[in-house]
C-alpha positions, -999 to +999 in steps of 0.1 A: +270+427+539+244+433+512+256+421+479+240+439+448+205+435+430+193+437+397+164+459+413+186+483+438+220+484+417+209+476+383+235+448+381+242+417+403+267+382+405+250+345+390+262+322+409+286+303+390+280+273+414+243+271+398+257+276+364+280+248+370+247+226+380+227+236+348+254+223+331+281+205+350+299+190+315+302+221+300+305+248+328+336+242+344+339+258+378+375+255+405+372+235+431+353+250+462+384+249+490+403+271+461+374+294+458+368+298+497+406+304+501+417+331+482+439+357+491+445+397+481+457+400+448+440+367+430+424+374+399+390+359+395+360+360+367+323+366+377+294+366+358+275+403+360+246+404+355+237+442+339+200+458+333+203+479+304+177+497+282+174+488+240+166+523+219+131+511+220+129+514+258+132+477+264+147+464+298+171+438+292+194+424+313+230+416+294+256+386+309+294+397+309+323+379+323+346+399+338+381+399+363+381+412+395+415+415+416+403+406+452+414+431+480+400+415+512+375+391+526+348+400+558+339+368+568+324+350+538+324+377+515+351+387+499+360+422+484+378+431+446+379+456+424+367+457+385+396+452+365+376+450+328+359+480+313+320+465+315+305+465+278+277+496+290+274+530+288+294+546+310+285+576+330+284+591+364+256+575+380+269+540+362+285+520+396+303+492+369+336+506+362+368+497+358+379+504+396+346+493+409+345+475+444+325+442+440+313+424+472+312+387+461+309+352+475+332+316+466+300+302+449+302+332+421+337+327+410+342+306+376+380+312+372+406+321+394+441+332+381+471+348+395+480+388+380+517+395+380+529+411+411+535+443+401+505+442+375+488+439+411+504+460+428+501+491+407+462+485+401+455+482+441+478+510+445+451+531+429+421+545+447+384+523+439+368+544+409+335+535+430+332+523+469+301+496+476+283+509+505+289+494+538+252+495+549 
C-alpha cells in the first residue's frame, strides 16, 4: 500500500516515532504495542504534513495535527478517516477533507484516544468525502 507524498499528494504523515527521537523529553509519543494494536473506531492524532502556496507564489509546506477515526488495518497499515477540517483551502481537487481516508502506519500516531460510541458510529456510518487509491 503506497502511503502519500509531499510530491504525488501534496501532503504526507511525519513519523511521530522520529519526532519522539528529536526530542524524546518533550514529544511524548504512546507506547508502541498500543499503537500497533488498535482497533476500528480509536481516535488517533497524526502530524500532516501539507504543501501550500504563500500569495507571493512561495511553496511551503504547513504542519497540522489532526484526528483520524481508524476504520481497518491491511497488514501493517492501518486505514481512518479525517475527522478535523485541515486549516487549507478547500476545493475539489484538495484530497484533505474532513471525510478523507488516510493510509497510516503505528510509528505516525502521537495520541490515541477513544470517541464515544455513537460519536463513532454516526461518523463511519457516513460515506469517505475522498477514497485513497488502492494502487
Amino acid at each position: 500500500m503506497r502511503l502519500p507524498s509531499l510530491e504525488s499528494d501534496f501532503w504526507q504523515l511525519r513519523s511521530g516515532e522520529a519526532l519522539h527521537a528529536e526530542s524524546p523529553d518533550t514529544f511524548w509519543i504512546p507506547p508502541l504495542e498500543q499503537r500497533q494494536t488498535l482497533r476500528p473506531g480509536a481516535g488517533v492524532k497524526l502530524v500532516f504534513e501539507i504543501k501550500g502556496l504563500e500569495d507571493n507564489g512561495k511553496v511551503n509546506v504547513q504542519r497540522e495535527r489532526m484526528w483520524v477515526i481508524v476504520t481497518a488495518k491491511h497488514s501493517d497499515v492501518y486505514f481512518g478517516r479525517l475527522d478535523n477540517e485541515p486549516s487549507i483551502e478547500p476545493g475539489d481537487d484538495v484530497y484533505l477533507q474532513r471525510g478523507a481516508e488516510v493510509p497510516f502506519r503505528a510509528e505516525h500516531v502521537v495520541d490515541i484516544q477513544a470517541p464515544p460510541a455513537d460519536y463513532v458510529a454516526a461518523r463511519l456510518a457516513e460515506a469517505p468525502t475522498r477514497r485513497w487509491p488502492s494502487e
